[in-house]
C-alpha positions in Angstrom: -99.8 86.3 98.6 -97.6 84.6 96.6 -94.2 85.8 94.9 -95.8 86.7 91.9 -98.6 88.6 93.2 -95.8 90.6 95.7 -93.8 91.4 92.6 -96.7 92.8 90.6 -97.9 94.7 93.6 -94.5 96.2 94.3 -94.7 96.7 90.1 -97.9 98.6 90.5 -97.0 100.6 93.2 -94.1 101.6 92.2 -96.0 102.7 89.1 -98.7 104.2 90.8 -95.2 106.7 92.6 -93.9 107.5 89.4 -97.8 108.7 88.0 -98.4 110.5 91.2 -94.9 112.5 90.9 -95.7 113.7 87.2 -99.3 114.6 88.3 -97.8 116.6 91.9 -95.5 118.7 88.9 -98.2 119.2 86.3 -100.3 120.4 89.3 -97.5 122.7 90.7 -96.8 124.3 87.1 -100.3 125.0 86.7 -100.9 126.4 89.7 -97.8 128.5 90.4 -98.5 129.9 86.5 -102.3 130.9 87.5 -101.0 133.2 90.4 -100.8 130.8 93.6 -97.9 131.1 95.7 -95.9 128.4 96.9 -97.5 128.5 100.6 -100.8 128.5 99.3 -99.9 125.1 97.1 -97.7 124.2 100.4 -101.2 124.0 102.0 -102.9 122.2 99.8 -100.5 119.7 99.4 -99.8 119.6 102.9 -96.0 120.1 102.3 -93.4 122.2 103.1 -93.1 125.6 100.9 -89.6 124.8 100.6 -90.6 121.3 99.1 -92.9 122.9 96.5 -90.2 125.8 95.7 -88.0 122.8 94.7 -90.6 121.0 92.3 -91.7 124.1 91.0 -88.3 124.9 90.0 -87.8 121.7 88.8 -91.1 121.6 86.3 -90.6 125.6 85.2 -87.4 124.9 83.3 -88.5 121.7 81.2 -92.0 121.9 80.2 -91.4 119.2 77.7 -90.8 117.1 80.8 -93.9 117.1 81.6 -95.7 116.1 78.7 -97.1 112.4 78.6 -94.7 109.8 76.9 -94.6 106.1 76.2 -93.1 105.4 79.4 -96.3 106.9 81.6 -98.8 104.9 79.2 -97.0 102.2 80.0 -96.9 103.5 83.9 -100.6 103.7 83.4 -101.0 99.8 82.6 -98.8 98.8 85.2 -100.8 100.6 87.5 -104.2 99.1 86.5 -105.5 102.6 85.2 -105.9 101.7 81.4 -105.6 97.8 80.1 -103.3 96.0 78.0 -106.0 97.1 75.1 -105.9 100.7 76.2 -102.2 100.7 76.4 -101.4 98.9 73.2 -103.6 101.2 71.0 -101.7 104.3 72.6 -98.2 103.2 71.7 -99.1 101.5 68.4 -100.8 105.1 67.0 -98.4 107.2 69.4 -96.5 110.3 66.7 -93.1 108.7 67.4 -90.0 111.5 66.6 -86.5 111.1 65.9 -83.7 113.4 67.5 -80.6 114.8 65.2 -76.8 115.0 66.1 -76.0 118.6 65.6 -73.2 118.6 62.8 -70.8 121.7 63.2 -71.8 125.3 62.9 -73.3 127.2 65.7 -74.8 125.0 68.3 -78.2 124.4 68.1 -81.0 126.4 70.1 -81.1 125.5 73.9 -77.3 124.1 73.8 -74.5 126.2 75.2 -72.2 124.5 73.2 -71.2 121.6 71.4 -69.3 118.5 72.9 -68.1 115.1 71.9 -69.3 111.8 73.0 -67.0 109.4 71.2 -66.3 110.8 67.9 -69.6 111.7 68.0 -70.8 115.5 68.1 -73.7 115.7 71.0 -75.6 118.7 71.6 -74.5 119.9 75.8 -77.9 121.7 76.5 -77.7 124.4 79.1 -78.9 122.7 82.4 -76.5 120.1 81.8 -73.4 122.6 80.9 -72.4 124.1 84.4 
């Protein structure tokens, strides 16, 4: 194996990780929301309870999280699960958004309050605030 072919296997595998994590917490969600309980998932997964208590917790609060993104198509590629082709079209029709900066007033939903980043007002959502 030559340098090249290590680095592109480390690439893929390390892709491969990051695909597997986002699949383990969509899997979690769904499960824990239809009614399993985290030793019954623990036993599937063949992990500790206390290990699914913590990714459960961790998908509950930010759904949004686990929604695909740019990054996991491009995961995908890297992986060898969809080609250049496949990956390209994805990104190139993908519904791209556009956050705001809050600008005074009450913060906006989700933010506890409003901080500063510069002179810059930022939004300080809730799970960052504590």
């Amino acid at each position: 194996m030559t340098v090249i072919d290590t680095r592109s296997a480390l690439a893929a595998n390390s892709a491969r990780e990051h695909l597997l994590r986002l699949d383990r917490l969509r899997l979690i969600g769904k499960a824990h929301s239809e009614g399993l309980t985290l030793r019954q998932i623990a036993d599937l997964l063949e992990i500790s309870p206390t290990q699914v208590g913590r990714l459960a917790h961790r998908a509950e609060p930010r759904p949004d999280e686990l929604e695909v993104t740019p990054a996991e198509v491009i995961y995908q590629r890297s992986a060898g699960a969809i080609t250049d082709e496949e990956m390209m079209d994805t990104l190139v029709n993908w519904r791209y958004t556009y956050g705001s900066v809050p600008t005074g007033g009450r913060p906006a939903d989700g933010c506890v309050r409003q901080g500063k980043l510069g002179r810059r007002p930022v939004c300080v959502p809730a799970r960052l605030a504590q």
